[in-house]
C-alpha positions in Angstrom: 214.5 132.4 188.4 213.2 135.0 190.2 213.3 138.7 189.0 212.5 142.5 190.7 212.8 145.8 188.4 214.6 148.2 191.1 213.3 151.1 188.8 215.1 154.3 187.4 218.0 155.1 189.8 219.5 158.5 188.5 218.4 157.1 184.8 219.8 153.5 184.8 217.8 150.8 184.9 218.7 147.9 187.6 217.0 144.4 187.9 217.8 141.9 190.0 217.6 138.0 189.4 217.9 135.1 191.7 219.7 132.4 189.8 221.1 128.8 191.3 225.1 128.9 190.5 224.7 126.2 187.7 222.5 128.9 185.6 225.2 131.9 185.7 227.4 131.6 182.6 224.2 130.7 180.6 222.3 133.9 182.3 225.9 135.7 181.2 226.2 135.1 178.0 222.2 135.7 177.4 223.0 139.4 178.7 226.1 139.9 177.0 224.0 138.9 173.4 221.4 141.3 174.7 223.7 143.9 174.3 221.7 146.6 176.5 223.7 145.6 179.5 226.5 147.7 181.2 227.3 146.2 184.2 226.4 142.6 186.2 226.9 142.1 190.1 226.9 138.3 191.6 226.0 138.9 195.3 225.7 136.2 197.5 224.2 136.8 200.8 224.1 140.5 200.6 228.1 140.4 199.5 229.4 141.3 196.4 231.3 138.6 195.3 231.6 139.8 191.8 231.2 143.3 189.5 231.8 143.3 185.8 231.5 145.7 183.2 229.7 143.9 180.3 231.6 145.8 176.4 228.3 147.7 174.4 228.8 148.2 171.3 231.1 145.3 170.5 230.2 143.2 168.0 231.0 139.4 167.1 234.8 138.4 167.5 235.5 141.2 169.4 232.9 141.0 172.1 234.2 137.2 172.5 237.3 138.0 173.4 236.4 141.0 175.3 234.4 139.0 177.6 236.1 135.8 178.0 238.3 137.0 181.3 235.0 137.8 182.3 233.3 134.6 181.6 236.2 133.0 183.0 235.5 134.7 185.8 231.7 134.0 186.8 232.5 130.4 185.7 234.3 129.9 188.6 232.3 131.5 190.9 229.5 129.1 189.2 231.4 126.3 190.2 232.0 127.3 193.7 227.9 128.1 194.1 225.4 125.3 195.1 223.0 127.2 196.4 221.1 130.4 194.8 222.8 133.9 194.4 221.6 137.1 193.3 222.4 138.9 189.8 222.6 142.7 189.5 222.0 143.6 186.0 222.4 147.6 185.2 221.0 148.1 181.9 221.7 151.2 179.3 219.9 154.1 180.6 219.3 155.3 176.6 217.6 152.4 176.3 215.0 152.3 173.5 215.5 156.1 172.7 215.9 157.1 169.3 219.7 158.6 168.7 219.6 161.9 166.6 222.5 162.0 163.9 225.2 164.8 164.6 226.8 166.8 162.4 230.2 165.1 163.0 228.3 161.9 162.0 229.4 162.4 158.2 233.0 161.9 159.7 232.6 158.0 160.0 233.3 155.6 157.8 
């Protein structure tokens, strides 16, 4: 698995791994848990084959379900891919910056 940080691009962060089709649901899930993710892209040959938003801030049962169309999804385009493609991850631009509490934050539960 190959990997290149693409750097800060109007304050996201983008990666890209090369990945052989067999490793992509595992590499999907592993983001998904990760929960910094926003967004993956398959590519394959320069073509986007696939974009999907990856659900932040869902927890447990919820991001399950949220994500199983989506895992679904890159499961058959696993199947379909011998050879290695590329993976577009676009990570949370706050990430590791410390959230300030709002005065509206007495509001929630």
């Amino acid at each position: 698995m190959n990997s290149r940080n693409l750097g800060d691009r109007v304050g996201e962060r983008f990666e890209e791994i090369k990945l052989e089709g067999s490793q992509l649901v595992d590499k999907v899930k592993e983001l998904a848990k990760e929960g910094k993710t926003r967004r993956i892209t398959i590519i394959k040959d320069g073509r986007t084959l696939a974009d999907f938003p990856l659900y932040l801030g869902l927890g447990g049962s919820a991001a399950a379900v949220a994500l199983m169309p989506t895992l679904a999804a890159v499961g058959a385009i696993a199947v379909l891919m011998t050879d290695s493609i590329t993976v577009r991850i676009e990570r949370d631009p706050t990430e590791g910056i410390e959230r300030r509490p709002s005065e509206n934050d007495d509001d929630l539960p």
